[in-house]
VEXKOL-894247 format. One record per atom (N, C-alpha, C, CB): residue number from 1; atom name; x negated, y, z. Coordinates in nm, 3 decimals. Last residue first. Glycine has a CB too. Layout:
+-----+------+---------+---------+---------+
|  nr | atom |      c1 |      c2 |      c3 |
+-----+------+---------+---------+---------+
| NUM |   CA |       X |       Y |       Z |
...
+-----+------+---------+---------+---------+
// end
This chain:
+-----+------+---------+---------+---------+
|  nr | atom |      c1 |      c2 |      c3 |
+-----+------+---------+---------+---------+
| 101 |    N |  -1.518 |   1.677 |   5.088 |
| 101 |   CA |  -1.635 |   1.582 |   5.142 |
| 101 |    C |  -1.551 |   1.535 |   5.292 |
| 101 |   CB |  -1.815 |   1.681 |   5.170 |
| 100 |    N |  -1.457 |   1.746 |   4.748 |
| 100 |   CA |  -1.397 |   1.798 |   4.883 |
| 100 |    C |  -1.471 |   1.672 |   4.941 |
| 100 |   CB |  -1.207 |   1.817 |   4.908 |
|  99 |    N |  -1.598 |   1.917 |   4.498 |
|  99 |   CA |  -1.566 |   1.775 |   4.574 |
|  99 |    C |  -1.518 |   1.825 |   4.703 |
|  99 |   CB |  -1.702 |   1.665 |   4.596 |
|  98 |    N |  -1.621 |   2.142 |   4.226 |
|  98 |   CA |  -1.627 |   2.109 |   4.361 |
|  98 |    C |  -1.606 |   1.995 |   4.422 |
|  98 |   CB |  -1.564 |   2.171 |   4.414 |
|  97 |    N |  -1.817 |   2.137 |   3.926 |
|  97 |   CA |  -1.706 |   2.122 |   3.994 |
|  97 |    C |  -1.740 |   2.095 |   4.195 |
|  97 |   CB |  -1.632 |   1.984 |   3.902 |
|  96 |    N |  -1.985 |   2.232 |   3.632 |
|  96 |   CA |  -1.994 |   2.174 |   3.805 |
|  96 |    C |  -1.826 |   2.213 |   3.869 |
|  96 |   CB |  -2.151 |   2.292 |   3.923 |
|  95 |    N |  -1.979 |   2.108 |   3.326 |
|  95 |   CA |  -1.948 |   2.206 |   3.414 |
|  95 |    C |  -1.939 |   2.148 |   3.565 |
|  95 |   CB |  -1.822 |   2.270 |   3.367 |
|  94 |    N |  -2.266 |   2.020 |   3.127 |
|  94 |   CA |  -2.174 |   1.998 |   3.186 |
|  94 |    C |  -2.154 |   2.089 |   3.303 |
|  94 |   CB |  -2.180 |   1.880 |   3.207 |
|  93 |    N |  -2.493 |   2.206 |   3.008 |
|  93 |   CA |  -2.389 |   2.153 |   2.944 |
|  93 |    C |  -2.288 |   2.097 |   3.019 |
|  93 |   CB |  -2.429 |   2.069 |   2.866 |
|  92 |    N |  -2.617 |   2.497 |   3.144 |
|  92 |   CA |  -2.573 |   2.349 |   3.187 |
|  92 |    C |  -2.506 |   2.316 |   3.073 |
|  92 |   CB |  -2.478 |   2.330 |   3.321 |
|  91 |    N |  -2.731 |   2.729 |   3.174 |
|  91 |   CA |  -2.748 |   2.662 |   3.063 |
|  91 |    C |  -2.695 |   2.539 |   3.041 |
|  91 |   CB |  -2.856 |   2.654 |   3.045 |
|  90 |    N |  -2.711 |   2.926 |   3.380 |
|  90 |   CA |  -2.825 |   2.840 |   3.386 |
|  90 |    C |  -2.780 |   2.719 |   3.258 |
|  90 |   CB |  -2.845 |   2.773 |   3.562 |
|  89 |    N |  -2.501 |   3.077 |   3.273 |
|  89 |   CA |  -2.656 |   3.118 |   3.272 |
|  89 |    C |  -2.742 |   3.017 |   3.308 |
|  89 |   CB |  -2.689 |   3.227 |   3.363 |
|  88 |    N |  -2.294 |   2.911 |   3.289 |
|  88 |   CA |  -2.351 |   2.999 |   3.089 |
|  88 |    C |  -2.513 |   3.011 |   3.130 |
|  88 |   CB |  -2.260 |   3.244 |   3.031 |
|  87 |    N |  -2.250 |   2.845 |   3.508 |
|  87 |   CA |  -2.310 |   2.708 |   3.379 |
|  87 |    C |  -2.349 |   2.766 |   3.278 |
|  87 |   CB |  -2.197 |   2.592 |   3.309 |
|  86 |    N |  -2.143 |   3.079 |   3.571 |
|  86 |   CA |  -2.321 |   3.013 |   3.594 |
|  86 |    C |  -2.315 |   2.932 |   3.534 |
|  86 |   CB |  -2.391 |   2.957 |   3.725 |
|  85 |    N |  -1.925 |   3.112 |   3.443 |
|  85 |   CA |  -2.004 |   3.203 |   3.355 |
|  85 |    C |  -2.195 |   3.165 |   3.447 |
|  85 |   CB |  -1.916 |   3.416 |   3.375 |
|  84 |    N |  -1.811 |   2.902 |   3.497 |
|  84 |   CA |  -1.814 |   2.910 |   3.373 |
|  84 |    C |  -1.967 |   3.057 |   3.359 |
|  84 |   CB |  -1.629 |   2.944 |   3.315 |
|  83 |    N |  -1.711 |   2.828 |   3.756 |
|  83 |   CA |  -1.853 |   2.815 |   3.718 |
|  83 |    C |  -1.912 |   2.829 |   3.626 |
|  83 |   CB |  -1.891 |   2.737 |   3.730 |
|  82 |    N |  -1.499 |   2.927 |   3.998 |
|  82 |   CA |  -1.526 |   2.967 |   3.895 |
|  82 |    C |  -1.661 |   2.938 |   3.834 |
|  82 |   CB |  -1.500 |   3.078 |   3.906 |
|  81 |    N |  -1.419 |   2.947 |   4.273 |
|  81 |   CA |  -1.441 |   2.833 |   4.214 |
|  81 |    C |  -1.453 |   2.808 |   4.047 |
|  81 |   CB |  -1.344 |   2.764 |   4.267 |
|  80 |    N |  -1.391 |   3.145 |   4.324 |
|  80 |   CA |  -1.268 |   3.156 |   4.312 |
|  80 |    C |  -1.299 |   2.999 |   4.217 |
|  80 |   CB |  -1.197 |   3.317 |   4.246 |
|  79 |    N |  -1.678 |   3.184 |   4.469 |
|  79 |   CA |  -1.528 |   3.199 |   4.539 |
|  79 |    C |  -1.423 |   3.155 |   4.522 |
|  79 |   CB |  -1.482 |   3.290 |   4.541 |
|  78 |    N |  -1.752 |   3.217 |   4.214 |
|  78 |   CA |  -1.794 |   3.047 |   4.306 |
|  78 |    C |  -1.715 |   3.043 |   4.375 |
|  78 |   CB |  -1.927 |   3.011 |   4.399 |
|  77 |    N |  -1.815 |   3.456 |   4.156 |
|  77 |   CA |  -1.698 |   3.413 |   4.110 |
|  77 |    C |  -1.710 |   3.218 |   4.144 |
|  77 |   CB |  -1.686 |   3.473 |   3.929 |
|  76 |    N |  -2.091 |   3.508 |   4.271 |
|  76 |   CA |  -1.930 |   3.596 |   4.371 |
|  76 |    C |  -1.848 |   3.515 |   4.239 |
|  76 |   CB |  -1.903 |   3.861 |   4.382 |
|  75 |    N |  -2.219 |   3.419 |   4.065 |
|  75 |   CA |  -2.220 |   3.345 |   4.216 |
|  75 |    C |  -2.111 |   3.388 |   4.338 |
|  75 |   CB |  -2.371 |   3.378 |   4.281 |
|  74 |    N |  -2.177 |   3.588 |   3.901 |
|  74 |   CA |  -2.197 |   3.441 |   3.859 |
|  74 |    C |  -2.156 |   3.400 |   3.999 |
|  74 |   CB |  -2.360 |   3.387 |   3.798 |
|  73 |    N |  -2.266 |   3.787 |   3.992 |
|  73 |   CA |  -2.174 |   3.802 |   3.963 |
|  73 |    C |  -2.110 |   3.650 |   3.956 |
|  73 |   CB |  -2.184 |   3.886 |   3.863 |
|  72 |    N |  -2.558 |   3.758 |   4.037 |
|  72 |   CA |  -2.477 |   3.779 |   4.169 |
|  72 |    C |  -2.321 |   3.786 |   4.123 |
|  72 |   CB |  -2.528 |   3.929 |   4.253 |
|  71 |    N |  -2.636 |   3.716 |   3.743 |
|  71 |   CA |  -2.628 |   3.593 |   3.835 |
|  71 |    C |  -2.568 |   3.624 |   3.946 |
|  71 |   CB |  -2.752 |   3.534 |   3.872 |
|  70 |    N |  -2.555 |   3.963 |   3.661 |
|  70 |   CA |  -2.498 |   3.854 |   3.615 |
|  70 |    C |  -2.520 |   3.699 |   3.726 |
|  70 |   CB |  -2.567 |   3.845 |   3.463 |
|  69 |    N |  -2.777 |   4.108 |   3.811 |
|  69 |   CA |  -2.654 |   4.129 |   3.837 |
|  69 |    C |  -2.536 |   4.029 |   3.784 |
|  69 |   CB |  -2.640 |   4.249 |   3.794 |
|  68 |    N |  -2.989 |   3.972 |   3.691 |
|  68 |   CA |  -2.996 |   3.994 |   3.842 |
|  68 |    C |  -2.841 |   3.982 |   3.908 |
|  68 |   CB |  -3.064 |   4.152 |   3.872 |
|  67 |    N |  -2.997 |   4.080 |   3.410 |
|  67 |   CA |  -3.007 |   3.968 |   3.469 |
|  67 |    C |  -2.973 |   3.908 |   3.631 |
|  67 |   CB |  -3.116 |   3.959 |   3.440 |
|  66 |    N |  -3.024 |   4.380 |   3.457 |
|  66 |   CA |  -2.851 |   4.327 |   3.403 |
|  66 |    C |  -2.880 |   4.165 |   3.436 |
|  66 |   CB |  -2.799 |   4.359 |   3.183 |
|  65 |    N |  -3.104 |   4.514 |   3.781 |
|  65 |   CA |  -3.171 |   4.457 |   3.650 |
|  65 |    C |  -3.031 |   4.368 |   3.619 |
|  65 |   CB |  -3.342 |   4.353 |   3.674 |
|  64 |    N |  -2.942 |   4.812 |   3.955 |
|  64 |   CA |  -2.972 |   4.637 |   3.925 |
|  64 |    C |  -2.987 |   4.589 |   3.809 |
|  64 |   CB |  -2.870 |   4.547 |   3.964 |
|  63 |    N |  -3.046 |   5.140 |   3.962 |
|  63 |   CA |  -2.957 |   5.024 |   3.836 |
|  63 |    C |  -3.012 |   4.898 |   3.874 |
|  63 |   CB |  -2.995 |   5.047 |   3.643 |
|  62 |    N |  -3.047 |   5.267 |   4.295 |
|  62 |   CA |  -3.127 |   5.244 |   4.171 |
|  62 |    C |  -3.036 |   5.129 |   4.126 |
|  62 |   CB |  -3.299 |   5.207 |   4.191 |
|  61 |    N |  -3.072 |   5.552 |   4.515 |
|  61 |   CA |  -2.996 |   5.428 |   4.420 |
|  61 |    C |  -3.035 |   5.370 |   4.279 |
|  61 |   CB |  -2.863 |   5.473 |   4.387 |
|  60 |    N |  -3.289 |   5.632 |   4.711 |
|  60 |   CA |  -3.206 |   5.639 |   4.577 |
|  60 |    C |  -3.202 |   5.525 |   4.511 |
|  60 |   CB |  -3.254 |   5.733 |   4.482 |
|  59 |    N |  -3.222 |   5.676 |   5.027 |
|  59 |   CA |  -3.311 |   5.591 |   4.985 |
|  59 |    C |  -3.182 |   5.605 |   4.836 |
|  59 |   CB |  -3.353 |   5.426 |   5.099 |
|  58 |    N |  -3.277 |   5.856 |   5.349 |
|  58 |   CA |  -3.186 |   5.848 |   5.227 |
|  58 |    C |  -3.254 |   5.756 |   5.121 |
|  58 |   CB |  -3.158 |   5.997 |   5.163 |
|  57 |    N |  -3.335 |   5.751 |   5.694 |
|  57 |   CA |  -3.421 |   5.811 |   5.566 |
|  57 |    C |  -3.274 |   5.754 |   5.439 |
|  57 |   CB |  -3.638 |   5.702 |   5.539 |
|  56 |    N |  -3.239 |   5.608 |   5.870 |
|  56 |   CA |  -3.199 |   5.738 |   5.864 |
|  56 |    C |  -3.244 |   5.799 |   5.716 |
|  56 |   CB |  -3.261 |   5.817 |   5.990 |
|  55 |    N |  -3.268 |   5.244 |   5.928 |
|  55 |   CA |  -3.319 |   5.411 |   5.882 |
|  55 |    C |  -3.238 |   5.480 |   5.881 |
|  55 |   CB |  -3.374 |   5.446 |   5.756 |
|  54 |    N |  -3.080 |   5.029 |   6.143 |
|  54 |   CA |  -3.109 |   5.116 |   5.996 |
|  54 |    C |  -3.186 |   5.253 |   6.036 |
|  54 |   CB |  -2.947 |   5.163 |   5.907 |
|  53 |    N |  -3.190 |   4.830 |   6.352 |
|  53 |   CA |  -3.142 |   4.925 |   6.306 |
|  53 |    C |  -3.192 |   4.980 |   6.138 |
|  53 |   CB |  -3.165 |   5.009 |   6.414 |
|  52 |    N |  -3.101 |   4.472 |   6.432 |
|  52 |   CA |  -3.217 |   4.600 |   6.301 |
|  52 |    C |  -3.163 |   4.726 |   6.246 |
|  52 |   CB |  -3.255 |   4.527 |   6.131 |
|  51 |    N |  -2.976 |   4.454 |   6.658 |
|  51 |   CA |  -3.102 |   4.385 |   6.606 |
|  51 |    C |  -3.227 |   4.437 |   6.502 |
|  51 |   CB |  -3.049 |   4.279 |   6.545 |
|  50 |    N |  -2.723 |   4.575 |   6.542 |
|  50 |   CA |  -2.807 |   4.614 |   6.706 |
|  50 |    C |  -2.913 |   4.548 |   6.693 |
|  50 |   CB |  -2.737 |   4.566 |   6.863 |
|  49 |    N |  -2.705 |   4.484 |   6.298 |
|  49 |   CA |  -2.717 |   4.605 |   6.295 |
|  49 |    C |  -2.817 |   4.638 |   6.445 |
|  49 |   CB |  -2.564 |   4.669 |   6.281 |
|  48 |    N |  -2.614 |   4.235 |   6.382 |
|  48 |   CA |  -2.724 |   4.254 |   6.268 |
|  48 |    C |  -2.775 |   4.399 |   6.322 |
|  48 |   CB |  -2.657 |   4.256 |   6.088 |
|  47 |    N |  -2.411 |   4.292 |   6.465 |
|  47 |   CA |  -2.529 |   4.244 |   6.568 |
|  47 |    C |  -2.655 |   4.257 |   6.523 |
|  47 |   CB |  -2.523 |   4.103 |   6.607 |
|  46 |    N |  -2.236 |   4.374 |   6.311 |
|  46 |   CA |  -2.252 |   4.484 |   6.398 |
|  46 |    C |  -2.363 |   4.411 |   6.478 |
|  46 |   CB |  -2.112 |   4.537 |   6.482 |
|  45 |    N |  -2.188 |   4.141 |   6.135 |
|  45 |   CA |  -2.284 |   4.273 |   6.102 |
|  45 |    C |  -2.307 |   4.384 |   6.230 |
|  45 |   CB |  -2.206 |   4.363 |   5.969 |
|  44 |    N |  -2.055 |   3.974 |   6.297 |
|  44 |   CA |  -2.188 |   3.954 |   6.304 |
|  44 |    C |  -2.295 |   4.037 |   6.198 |
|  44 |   CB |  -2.196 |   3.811 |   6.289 |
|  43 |    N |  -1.863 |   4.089 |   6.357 |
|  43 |   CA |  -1.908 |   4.101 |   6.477 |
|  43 |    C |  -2.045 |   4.094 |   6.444 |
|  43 |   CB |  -1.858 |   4.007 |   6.575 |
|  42 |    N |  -1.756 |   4.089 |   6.083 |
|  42 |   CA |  -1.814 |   4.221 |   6.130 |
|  42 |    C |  -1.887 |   4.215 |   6.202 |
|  42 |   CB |  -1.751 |   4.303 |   6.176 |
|  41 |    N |  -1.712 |   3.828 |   6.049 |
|  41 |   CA |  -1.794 |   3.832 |   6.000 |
|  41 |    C |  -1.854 |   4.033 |   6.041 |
|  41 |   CB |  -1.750 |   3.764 |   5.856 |
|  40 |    N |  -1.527 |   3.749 |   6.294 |
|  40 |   CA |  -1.692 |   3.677 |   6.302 |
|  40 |    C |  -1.745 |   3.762 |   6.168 |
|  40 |   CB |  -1.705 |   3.459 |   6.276 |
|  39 |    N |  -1.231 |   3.862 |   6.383 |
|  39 |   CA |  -1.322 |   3.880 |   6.257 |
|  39 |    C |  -1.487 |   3.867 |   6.292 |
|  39 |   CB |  -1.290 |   4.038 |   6.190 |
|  38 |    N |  -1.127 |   3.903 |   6.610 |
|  38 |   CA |  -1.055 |   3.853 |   6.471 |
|  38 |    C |  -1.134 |   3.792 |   6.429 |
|  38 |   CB |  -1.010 |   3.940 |   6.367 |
|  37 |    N |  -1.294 |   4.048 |   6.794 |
|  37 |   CA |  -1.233 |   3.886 |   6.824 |
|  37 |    C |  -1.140 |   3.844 |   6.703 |
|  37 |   CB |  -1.127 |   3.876 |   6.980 |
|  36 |    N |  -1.381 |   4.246 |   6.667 |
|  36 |   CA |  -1.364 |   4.175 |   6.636 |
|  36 |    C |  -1.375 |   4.016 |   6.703 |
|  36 |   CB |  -1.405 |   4.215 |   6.563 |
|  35 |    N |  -1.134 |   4.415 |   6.698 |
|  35 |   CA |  -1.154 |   4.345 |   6.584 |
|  35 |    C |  -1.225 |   4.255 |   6.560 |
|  35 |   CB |  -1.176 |   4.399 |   6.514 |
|  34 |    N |  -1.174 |   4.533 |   6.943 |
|  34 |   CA |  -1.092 |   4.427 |   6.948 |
|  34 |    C |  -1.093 |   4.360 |   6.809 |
|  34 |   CB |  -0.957 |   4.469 |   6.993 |
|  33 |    N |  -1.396 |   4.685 |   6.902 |
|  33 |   CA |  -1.420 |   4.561 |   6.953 |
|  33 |    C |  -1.269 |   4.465 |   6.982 |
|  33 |   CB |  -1.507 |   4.592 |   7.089 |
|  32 |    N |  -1.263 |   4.910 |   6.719 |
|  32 |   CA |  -1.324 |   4.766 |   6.672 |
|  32 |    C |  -1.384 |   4.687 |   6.741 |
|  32 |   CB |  -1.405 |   4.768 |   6.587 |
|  31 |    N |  -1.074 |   5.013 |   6.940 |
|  31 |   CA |  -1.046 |   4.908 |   6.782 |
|  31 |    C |  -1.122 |   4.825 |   6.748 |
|  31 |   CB |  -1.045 |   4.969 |   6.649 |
|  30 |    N |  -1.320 |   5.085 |   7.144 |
|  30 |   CA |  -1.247 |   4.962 |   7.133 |
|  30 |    C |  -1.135 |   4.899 |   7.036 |
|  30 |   CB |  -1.201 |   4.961 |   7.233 |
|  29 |    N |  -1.422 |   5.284 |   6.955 |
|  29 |   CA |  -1.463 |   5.125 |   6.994 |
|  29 |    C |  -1.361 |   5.069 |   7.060 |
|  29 |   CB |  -1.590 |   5.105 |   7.089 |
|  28 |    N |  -1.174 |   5.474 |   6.910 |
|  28 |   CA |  -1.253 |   5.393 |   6.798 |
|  28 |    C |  -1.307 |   5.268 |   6.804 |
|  28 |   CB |  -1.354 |   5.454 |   6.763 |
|  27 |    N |  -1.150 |   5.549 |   7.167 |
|  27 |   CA |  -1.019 |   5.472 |   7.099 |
|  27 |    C |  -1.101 |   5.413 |   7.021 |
|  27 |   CB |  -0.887 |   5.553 |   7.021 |
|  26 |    N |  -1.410 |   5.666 |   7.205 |
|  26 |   CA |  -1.400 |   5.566 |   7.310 |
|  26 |    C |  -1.232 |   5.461 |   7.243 |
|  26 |   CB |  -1.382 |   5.672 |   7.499 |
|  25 |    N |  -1.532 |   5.752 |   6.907 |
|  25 |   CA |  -1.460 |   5.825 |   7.010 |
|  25 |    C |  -1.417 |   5.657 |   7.064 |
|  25 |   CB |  -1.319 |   5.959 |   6.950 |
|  24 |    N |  -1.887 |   5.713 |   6.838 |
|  24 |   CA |  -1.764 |   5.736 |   6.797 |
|  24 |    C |  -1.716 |   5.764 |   6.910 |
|  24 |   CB |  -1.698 |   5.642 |   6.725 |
|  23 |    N |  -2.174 |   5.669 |   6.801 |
|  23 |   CA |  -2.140 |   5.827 |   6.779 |
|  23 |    C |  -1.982 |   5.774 |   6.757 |
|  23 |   CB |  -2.233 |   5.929 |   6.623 |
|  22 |    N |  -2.299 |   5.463 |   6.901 |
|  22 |   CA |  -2.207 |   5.555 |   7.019 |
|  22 |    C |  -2.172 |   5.659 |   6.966 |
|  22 |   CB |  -2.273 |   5.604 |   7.152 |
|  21 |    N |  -2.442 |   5.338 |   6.747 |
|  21 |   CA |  -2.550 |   5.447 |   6.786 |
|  21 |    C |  -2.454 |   5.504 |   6.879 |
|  21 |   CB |  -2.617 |   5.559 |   6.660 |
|  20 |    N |  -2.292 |   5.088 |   6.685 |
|  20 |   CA |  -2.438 |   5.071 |   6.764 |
|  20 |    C |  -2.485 |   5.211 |   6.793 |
|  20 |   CB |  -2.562 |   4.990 |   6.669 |
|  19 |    N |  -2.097 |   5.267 |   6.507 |
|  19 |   CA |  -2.009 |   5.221 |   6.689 |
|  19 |    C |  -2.167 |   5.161 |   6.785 |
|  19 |   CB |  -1.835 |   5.011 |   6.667 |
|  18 |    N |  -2.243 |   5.299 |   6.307 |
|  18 |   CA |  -2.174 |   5.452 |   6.453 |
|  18 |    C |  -2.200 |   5.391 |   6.577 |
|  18 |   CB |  -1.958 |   5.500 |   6.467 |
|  17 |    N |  -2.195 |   5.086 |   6.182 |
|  17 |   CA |  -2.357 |   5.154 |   6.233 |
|  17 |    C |  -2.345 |   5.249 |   6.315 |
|  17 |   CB |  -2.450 |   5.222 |   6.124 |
|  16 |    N |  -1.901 |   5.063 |   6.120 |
|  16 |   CA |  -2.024 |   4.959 |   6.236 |
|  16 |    C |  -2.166 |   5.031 |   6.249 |
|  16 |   CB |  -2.073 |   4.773 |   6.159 |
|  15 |    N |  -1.891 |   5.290 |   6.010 |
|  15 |   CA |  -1.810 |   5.323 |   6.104 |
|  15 |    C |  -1.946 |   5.156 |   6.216 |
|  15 |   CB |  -1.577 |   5.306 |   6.046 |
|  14 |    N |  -2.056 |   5.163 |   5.762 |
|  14 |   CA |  -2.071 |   5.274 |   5.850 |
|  14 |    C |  -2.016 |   5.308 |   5.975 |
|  14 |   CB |  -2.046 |   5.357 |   5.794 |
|  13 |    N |  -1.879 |   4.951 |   5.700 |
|  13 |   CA |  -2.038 |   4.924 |   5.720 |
|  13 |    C |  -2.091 |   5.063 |   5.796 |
|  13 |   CB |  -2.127 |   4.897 |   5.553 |
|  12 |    N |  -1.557 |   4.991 |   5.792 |
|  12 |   CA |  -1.669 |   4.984 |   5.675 |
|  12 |    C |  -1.839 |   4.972 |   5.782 |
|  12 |   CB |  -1.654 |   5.172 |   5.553 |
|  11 |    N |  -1.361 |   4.741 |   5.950 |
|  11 |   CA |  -1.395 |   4.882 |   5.969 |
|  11 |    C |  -1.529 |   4.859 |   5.853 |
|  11 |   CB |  -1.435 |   4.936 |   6.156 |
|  10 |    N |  -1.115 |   4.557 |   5.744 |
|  10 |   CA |  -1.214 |   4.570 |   5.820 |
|  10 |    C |  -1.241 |   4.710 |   5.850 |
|  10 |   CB |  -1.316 |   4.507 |   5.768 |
|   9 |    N |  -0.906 |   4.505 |   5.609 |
|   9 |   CA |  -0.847 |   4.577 |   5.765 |
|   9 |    C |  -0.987 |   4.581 |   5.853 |
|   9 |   CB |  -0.705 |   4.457 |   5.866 |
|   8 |    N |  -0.980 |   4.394 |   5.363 |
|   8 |   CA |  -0.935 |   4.568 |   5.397 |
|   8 |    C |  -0.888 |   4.584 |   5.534 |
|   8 |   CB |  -0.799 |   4.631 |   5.300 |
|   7 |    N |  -1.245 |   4.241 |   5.486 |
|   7 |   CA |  -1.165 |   4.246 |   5.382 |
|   7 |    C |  -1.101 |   4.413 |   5.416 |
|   7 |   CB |  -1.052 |   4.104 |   5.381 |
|   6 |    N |  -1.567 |   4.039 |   5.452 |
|   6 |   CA |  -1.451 |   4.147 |   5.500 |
|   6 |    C |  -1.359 |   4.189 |   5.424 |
|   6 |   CB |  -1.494 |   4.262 |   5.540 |
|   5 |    N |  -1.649 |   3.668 |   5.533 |
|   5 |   CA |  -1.624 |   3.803 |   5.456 |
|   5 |    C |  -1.521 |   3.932 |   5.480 |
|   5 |   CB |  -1.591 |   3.762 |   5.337 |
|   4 |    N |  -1.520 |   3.380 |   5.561 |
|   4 |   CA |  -1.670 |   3.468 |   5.623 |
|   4 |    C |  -1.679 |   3.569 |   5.514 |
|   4 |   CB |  -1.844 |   3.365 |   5.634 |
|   3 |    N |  -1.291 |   3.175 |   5.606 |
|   3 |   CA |  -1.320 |   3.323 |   5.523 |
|   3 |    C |  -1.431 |   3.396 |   5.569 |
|   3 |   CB |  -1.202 |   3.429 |   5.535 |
|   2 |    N |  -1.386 |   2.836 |   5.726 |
|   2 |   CA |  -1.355 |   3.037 |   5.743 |
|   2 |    C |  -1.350 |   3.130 |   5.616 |
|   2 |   CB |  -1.499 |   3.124 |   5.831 |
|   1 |    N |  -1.231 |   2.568 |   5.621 |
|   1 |   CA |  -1.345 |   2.656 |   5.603 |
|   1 |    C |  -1.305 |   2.798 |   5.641 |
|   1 |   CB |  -1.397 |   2.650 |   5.456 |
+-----+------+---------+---------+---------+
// end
């Protein structure tokens, strides 16, 4: 299975919204177009990105509902094959496990 996710040798979510508008320096892109023949999961935010640009407009940050956030939490610890705290929220009595197929 891939690791589909970024990690610390990625370039951030910004430096990828530059490199679609050209506001970087010609060394810059090509770092990160050599990155990413590494890395499918930038290439495929930076396509995202050439597909839907982002606004410009500033947009305020707002508190994720504590329900909301427990279940995205719940579901980022699936990673580590962790089901204890979604079997809490969806109520399961028995714990889910993985199978290898």
């Amino acid at each position: 299975m891939i690791n589909f996710c970024k990690n610390a040798n990625c370039p951030s979510a910004q430096d990828l919204l530059r490199f679609q508008t050209t506001e970087i320096s010609q060394r810059e892109r090509r770092n990160i177009e050599s990155h990413f023949a590494e890395c499918e999961f930038c290439a495929a935010e930076a396509e995202f990105y050439k597909h839907y640009p982002q606004s410009e407009e500033k947009i305020e940050a707002v508190e994720i509902p504590k329900p909301l956030y427990e279940l995205a939490k719940a579901l980022l610890g699936n990673r580590r094959n962790d089901f204890s705290m979604l079997n809490r929220l969806l109520g399961e009595n028995e714990t889910l496990t993985l199978e290898k197929v």
